[in-house]
Backbone as a chain_set.jsonl record, in Angstrom:
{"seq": "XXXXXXXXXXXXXXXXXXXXXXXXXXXXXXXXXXXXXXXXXXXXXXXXXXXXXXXXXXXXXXXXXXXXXXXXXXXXXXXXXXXXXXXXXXXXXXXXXXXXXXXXXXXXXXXXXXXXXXXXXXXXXXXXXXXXXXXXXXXXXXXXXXXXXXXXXXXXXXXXXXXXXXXXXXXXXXXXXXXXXX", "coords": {"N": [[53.642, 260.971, 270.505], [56.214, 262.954, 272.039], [57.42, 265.757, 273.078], [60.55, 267.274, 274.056], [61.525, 269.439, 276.075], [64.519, 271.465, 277.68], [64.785, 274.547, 279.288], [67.25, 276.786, 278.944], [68.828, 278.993, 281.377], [70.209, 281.759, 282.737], [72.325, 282.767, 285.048], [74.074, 285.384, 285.891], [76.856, 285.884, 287.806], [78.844, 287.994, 288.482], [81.028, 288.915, 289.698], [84.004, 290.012, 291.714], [85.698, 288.0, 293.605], [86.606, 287.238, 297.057], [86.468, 284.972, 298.369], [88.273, 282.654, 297.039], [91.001, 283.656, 298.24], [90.618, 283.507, 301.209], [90.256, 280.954, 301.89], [92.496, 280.065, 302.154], [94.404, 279.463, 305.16], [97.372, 280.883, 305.802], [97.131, 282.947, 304.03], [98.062, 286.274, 303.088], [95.644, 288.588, 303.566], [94.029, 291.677, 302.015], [92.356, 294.499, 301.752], [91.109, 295.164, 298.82], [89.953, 296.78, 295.85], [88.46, 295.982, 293.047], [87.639, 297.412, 289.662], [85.59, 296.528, 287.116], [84.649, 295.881, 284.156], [81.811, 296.689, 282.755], [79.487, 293.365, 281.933], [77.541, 291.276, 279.924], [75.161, 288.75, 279.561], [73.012, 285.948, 278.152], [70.605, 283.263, 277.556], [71.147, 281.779, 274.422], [70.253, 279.362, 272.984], [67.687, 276.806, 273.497], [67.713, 273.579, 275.053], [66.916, 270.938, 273.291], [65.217, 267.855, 272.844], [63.574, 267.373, 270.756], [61.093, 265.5, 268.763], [60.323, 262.43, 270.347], [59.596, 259.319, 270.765], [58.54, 256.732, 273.541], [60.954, 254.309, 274.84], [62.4, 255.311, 273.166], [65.797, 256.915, 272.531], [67.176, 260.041, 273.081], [69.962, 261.833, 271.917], [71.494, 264.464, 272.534], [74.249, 266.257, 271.369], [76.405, 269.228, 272.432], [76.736, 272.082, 270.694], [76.01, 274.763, 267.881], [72.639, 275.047, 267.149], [71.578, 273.282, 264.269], [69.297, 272.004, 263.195], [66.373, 269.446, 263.993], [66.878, 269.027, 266.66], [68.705, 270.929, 269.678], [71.477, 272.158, 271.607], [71.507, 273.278, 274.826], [72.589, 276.609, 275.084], [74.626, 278.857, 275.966], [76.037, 282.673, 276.153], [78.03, 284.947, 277.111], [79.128, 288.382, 277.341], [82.394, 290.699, 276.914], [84.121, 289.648, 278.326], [87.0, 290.241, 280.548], [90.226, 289.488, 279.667], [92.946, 287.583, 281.649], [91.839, 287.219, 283.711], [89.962, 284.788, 285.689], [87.532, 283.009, 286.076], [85.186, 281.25, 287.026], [82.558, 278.779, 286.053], [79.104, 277.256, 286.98], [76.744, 274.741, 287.05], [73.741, 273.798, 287.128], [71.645, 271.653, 287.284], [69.329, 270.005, 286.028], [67.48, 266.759, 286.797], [65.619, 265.607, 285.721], [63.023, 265.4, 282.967], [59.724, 267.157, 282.992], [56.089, 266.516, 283.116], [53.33, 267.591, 284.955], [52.799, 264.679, 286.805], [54.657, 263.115, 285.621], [57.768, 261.763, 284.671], [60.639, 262.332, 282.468], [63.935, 260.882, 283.122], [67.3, 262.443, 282.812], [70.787, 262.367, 281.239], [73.486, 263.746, 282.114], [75.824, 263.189, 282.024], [78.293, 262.644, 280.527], [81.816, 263.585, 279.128], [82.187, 264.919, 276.82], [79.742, 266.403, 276.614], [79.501, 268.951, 276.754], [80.949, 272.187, 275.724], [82.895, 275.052, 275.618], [83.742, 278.029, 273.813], [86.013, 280.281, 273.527], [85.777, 284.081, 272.096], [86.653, 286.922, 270.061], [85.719, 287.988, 267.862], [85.769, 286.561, 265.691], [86.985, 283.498, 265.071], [87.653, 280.724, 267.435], [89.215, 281.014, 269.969], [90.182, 280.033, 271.703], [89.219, 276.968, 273.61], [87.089, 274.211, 274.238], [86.151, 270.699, 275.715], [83.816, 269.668, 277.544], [82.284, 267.954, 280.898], [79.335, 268.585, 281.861], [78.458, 267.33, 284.245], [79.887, 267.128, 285.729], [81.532, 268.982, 288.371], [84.628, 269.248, 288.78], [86.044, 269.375, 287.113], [85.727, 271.004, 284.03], [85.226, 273.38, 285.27], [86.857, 276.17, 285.313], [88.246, 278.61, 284.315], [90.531, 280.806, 282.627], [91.476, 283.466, 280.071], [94.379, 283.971, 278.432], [97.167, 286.469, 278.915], [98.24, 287.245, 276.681], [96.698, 286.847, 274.774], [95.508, 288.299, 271.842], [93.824, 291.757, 271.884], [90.539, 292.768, 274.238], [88.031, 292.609, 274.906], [86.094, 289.752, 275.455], [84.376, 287.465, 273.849], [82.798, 284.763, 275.77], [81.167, 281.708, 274.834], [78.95, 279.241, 275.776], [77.847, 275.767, 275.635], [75.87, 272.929, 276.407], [75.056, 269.111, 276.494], [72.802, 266.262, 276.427], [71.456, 263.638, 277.241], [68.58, 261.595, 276.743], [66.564, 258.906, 277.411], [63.362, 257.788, 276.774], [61.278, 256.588, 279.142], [58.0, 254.649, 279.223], [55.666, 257.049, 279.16], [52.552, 259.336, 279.171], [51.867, 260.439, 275.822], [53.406, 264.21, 275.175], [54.352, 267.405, 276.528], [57.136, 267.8, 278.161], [59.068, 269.122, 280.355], [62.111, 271.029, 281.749], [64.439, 272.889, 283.644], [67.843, 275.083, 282.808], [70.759, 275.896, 284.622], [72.787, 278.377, 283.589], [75.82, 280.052, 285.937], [77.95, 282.798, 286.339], [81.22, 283.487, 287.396], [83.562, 285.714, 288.536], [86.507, 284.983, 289.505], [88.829, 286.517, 290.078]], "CA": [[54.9, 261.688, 270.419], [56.364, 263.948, 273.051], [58.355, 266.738, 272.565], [61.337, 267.523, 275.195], [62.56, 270.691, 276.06], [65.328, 272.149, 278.912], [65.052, 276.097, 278.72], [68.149, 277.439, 278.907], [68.315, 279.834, 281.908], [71.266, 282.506, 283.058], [72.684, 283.463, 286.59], [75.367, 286.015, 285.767], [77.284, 286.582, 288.919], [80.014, 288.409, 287.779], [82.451, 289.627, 290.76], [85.338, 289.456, 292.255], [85.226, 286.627, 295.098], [87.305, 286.825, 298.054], [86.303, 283.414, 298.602], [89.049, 281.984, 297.271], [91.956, 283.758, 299.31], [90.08, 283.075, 302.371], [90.166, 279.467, 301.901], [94.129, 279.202, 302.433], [94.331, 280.612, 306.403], [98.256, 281.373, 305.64], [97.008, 284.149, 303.203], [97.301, 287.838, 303.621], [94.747, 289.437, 302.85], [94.235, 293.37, 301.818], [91.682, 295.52, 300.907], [91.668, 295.959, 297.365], [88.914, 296.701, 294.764], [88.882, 295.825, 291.351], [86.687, 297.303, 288.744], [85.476, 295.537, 286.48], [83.71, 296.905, 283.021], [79.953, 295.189, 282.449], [79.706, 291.835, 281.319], [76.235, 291.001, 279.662], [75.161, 287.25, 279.475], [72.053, 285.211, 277.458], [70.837, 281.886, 276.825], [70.915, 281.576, 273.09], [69.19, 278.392, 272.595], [67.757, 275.684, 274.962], [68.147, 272.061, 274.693], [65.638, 270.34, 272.506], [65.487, 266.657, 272.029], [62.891, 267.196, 269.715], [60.052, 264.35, 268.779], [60.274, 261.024, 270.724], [58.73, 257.916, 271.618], [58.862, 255.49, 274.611], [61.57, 253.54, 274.325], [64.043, 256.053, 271.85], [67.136, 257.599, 273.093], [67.894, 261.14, 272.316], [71.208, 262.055, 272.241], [72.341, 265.75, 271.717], [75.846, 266.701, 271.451], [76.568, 270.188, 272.254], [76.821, 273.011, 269.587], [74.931, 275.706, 267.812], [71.949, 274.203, 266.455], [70.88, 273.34, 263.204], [68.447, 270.632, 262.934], [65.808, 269.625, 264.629], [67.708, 268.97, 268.01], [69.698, 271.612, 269.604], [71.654, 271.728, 272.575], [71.272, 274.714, 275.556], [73.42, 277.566, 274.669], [74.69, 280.37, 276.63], [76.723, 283.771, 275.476], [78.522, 285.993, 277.83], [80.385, 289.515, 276.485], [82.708, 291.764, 277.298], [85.007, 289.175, 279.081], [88.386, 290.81, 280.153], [91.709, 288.386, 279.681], [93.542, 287.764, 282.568], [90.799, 287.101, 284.897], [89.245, 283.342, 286.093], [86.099, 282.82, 285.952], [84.206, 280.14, 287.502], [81.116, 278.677, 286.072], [78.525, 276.197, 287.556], [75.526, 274.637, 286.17], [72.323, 273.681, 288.363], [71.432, 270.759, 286.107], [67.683, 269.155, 286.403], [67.49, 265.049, 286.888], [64.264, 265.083, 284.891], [62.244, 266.621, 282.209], [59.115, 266.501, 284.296], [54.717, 266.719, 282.828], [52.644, 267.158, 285.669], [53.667, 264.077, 287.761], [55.235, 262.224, 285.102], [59.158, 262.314, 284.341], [61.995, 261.4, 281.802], [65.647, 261.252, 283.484], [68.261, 263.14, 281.72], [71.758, 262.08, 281.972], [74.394, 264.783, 281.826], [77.432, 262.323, 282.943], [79.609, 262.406, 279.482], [83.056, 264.04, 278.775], [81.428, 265.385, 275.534], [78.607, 266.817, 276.417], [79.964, 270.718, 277.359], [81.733, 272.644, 274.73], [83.289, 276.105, 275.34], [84.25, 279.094, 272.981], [86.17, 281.981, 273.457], [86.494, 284.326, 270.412], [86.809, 288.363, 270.164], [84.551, 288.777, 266.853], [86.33, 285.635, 264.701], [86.777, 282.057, 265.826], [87.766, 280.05, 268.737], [90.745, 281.009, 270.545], [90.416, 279.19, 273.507], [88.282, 276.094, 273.022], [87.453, 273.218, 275.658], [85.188, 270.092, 275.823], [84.309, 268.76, 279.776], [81.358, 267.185, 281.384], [78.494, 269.471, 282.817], [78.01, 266.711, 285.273], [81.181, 266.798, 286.527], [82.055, 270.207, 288.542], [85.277, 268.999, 289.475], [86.362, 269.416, 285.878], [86.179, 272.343, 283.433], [84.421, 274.83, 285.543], [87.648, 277.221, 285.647], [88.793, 279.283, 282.782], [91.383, 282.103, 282.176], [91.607, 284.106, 278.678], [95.484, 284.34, 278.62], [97.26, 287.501, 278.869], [99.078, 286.7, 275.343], [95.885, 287.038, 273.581], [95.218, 289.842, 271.176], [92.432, 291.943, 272.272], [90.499, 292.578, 275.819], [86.906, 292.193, 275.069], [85.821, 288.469, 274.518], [83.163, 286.528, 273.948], [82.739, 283.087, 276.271], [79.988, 280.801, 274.771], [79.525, 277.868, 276.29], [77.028, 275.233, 274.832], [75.284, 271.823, 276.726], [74.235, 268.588, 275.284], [71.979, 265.364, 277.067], [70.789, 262.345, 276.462], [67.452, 261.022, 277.322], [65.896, 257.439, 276.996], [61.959, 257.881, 277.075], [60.22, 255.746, 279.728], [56.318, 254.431, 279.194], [54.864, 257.857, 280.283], [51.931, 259.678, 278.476], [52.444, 261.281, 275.407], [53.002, 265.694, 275.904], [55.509, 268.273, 276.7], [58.437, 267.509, 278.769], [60.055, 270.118, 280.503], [63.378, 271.81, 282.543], [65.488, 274.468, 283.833], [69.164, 274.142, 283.164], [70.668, 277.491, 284.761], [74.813, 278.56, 284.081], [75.955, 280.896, 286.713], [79.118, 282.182, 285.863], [81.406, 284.538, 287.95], [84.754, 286.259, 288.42], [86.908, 284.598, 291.148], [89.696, 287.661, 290.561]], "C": [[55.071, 262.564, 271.655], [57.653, 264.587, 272.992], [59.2, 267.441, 274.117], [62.141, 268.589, 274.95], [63.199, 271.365, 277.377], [65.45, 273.678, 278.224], [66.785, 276.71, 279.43], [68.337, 279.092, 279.687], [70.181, 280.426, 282.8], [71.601, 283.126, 284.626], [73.941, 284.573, 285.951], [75.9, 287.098, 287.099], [78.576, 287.223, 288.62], [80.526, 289.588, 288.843], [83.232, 289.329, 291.342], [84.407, 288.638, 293.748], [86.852, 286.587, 295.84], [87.729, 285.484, 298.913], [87.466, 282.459, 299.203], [90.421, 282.063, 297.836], [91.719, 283.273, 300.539], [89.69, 281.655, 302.572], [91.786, 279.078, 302.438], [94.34, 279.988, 304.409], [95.644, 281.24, 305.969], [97.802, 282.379, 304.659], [97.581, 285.095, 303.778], [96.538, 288.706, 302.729], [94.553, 290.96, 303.078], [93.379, 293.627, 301.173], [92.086, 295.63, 299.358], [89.986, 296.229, 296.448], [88.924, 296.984, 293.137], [87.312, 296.183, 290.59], [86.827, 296.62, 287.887], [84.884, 295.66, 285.224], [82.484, 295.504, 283.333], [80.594, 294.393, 281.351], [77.777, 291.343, 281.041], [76.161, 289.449, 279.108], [73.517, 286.964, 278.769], [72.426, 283.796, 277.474], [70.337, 282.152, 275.361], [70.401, 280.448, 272.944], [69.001, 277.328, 273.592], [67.885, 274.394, 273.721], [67.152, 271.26, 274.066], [66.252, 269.285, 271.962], [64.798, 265.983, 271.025], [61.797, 265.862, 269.796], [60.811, 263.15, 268.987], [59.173, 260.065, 271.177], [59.036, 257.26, 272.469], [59.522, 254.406, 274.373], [63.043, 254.287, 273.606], [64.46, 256.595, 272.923], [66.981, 258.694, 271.998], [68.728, 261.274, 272.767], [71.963, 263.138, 271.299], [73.66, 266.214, 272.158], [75.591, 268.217, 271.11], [76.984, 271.044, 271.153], [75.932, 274.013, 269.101], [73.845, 274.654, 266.863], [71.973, 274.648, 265.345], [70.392, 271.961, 262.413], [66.899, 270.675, 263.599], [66.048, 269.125, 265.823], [68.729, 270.418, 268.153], [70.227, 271.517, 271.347], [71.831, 273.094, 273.643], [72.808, 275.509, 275.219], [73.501, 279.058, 275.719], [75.431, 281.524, 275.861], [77.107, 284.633, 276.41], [79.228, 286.932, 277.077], [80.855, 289.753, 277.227], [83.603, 291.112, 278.743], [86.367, 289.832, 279.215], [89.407, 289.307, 280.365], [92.413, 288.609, 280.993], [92.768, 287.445, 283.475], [90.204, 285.357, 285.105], [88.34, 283.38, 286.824], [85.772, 281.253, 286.177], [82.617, 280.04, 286.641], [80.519, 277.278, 286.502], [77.07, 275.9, 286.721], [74.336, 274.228, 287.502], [71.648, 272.854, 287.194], [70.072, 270.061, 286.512], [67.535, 267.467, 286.001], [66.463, 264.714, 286.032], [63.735, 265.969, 284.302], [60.625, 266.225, 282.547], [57.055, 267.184, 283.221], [54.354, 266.773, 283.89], [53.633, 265.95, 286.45], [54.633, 263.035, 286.857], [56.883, 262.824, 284.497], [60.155, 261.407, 283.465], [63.109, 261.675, 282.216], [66.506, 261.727, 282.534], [69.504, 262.745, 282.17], [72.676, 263.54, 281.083], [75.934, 263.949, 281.535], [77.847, 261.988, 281.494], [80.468, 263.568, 279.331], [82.83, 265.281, 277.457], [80.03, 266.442, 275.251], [78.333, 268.391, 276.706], [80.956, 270.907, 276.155], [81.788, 274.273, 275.474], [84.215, 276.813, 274.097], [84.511, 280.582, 273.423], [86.61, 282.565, 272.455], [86.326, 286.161, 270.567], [86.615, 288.689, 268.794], [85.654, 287.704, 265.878], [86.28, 284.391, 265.066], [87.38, 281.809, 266.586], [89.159, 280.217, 269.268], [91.338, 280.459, 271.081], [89.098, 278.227, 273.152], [88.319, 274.748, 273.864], [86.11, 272.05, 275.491], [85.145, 269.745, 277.443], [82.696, 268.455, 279.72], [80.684, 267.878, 282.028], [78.182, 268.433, 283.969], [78.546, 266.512, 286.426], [81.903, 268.461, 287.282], [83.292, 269.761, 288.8], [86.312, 269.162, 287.986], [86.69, 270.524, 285.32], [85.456, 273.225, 284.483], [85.379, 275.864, 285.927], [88.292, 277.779, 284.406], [89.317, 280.764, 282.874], [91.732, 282.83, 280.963], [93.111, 284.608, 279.105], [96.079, 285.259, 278.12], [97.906, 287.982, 277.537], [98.05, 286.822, 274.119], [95.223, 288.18, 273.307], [93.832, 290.289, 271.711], [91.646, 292.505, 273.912], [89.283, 292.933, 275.711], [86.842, 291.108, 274.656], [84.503, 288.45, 275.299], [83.244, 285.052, 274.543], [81.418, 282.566, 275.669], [79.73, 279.447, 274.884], [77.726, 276.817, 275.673], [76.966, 273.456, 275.67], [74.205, 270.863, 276.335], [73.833, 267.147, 276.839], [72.117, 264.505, 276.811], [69.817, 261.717, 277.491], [67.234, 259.607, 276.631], [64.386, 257.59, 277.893], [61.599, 256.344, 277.734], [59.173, 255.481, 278.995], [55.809, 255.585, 279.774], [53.705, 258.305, 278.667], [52.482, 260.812, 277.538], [52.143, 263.451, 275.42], [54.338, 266.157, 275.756], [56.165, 268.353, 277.666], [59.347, 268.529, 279.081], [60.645, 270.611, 281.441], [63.513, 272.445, 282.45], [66.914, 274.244, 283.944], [69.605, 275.873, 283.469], [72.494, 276.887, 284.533], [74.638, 279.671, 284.769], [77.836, 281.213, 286.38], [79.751, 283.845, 286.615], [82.901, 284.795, 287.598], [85.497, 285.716, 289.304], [88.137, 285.989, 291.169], [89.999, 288.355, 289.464]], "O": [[54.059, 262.887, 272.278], [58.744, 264.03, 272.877], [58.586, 267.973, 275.042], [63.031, 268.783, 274.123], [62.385, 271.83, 278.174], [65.949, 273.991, 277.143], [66.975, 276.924, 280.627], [68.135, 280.141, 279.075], [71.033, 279.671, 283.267], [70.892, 283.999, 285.126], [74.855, 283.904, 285.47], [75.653, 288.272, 287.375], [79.466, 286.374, 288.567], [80.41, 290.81, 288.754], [83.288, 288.134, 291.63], [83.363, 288.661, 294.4], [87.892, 286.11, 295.387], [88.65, 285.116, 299.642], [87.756, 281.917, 300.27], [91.093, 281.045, 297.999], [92.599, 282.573, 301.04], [88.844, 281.307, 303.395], [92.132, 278.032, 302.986], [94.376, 281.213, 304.519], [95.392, 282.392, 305.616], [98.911, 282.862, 304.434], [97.733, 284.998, 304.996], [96.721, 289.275, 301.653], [94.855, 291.478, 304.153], [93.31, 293.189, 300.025], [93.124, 296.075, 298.868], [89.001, 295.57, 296.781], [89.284, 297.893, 292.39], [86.243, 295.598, 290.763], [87.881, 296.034, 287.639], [83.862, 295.1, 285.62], [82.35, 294.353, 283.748], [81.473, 294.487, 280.494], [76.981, 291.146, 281.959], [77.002, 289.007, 278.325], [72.766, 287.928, 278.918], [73.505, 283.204, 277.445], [69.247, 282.681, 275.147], [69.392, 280.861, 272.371], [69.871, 276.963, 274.383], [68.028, 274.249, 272.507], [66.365, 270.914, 274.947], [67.181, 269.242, 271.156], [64.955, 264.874, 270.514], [61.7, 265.257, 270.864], [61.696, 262.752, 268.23], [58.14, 260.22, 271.828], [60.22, 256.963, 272.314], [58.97, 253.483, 273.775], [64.221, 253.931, 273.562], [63.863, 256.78, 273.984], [66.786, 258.612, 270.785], [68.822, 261.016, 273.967], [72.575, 263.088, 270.233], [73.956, 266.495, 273.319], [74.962, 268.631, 270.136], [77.875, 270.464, 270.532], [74.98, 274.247, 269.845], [74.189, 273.75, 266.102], [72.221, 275.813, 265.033], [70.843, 271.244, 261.521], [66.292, 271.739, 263.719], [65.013, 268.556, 266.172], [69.346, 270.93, 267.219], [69.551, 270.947, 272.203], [72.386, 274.045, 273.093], [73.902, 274.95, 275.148], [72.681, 279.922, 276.032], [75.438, 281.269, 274.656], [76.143, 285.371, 276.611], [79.948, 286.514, 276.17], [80.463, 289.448, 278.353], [83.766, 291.695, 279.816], [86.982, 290.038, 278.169], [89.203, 288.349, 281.11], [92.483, 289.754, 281.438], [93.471, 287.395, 284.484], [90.15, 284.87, 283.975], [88.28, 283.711, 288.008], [86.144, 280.305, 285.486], [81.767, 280.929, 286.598], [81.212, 276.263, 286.437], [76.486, 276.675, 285.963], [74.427, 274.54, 288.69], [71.148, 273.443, 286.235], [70.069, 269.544, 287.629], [67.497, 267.124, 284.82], [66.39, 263.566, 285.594], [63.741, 267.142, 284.676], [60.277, 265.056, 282.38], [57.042, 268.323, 282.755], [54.949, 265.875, 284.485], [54.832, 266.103, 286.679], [55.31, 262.197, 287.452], [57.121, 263.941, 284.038], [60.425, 260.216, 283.624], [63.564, 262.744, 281.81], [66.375, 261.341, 281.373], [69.63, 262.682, 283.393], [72.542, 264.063, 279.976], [76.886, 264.319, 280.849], [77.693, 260.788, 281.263], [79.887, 264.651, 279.4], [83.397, 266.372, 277.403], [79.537, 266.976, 274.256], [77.231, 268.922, 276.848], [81.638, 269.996, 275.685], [80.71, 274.706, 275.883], [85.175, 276.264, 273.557], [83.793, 281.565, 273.604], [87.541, 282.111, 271.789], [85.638, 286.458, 271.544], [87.265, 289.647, 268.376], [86.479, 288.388, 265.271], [85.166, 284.137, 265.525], [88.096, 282.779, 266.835], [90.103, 279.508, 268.919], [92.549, 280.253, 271.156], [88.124, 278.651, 272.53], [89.394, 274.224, 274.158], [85.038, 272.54, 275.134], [86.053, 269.609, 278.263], [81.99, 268.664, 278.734], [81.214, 268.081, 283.121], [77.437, 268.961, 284.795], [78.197, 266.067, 287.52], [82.782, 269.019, 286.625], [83.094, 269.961, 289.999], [87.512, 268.964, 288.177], [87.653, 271.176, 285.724], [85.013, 274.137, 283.784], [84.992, 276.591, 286.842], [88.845, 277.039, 283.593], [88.603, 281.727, 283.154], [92.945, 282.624, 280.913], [93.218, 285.488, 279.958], [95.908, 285.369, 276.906], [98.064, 289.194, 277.396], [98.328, 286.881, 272.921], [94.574, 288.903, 274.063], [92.898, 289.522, 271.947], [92.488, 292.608, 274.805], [89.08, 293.828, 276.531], [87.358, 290.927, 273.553], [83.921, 288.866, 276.301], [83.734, 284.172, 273.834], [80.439, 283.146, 276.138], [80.24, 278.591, 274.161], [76.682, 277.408, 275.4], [77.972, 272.761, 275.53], [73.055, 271.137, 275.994], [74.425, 267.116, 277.918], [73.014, 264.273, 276.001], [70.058, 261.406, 278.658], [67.662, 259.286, 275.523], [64.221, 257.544, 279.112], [61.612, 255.271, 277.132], [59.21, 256.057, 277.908], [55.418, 255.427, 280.931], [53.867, 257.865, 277.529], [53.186, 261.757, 277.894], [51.041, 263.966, 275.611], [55.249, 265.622, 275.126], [55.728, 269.265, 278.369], [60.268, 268.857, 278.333], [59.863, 270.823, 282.369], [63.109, 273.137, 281.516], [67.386, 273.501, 284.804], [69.109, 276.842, 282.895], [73.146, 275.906, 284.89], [73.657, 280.384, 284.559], [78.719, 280.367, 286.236], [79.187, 284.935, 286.532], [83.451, 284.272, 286.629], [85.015, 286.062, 290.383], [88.345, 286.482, 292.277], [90.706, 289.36, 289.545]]}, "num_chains": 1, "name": "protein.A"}
């Protein structure tokens, strides 16, 4: 048997980015500075494809766990509305023993879930492809919604197909980084 696990690991860059004015040259740009209240971030659960054999497919679909599979989980607070936020993942090709490795594929539509909620359920609610930056990684809490602390929790799911390797413990780093662009 061999038991596969991606830990679930947090960048929280959380500031304004000039970045993206300074990408258009016609801009003008101006001094400004925006506070910002704290924003505290966690991974709530990593990705566990639980007991396999050589040969099986695991295949976890994002969500909060409750089984024995679960899929990496993050939690940011204290989001304000009105603001767009970038996040990126740093995704690992293999869950790796010593020199031996099982490929992980990220590449489905399905396999990313976001939640934004301000102490009830899902306000704002999104599926996309962690494999795919070109996709969801941009999100705005619109100015229309009650409230001005939220919660973003965003939640990533896999799927492995075990090679012939020896059986053991199988393991990654999947990091979200997740910032403010304004």
């Amino acid at each position: 048997m061999l038991r596969c696990t991606i830990l679930s690991l947090l960048a929280a860059t959380l500031v304004a980015s000039p970045a993206l004015a300074q990408s258009d040259p016609g801009a003008i740009l101006a001094n400004a500075t925006i506070q910002l209240p704290p924003v505290t971030g966690s991974g709530i659960q990593n990705l566990d494809f639980g007991d396999l054999v050589p040969g099986a497919t695991g295949d976890v679909t994002p969500g909060p766990s409750g089984g024995p599979t679960s899929s990496a989980g993050w939690r940011f607070s204290g989001i304000r509305k009105g603001r767009l936020l970038l996040w990126t993942f740093t995704l690992p090709t293999a869950l790796v023993r010593g020199t031996d490795a099982i490929p992980v594929d990220w590449n489905n539509a399905n396999y990313g879930t976001s939640c934004v909620s301000n102490g009830g359920g899902c306000l704002v609610n999104a599926s996309f492809n962690p494999a795919n930056p070109g996709f969801w990684r941009f999100m705005i809490i619109p100015n229309n919604t009650p409230g001005n602390n939220f919660d973003v929790t965003v939640y990533a799911g896999a799927r492995v197909t075990i090679p012939p390797v020896p059986p053991g413990v199988y393991n990654a780093s999947v990091r979200l980084t997740m910032a403010y662009l304004f």
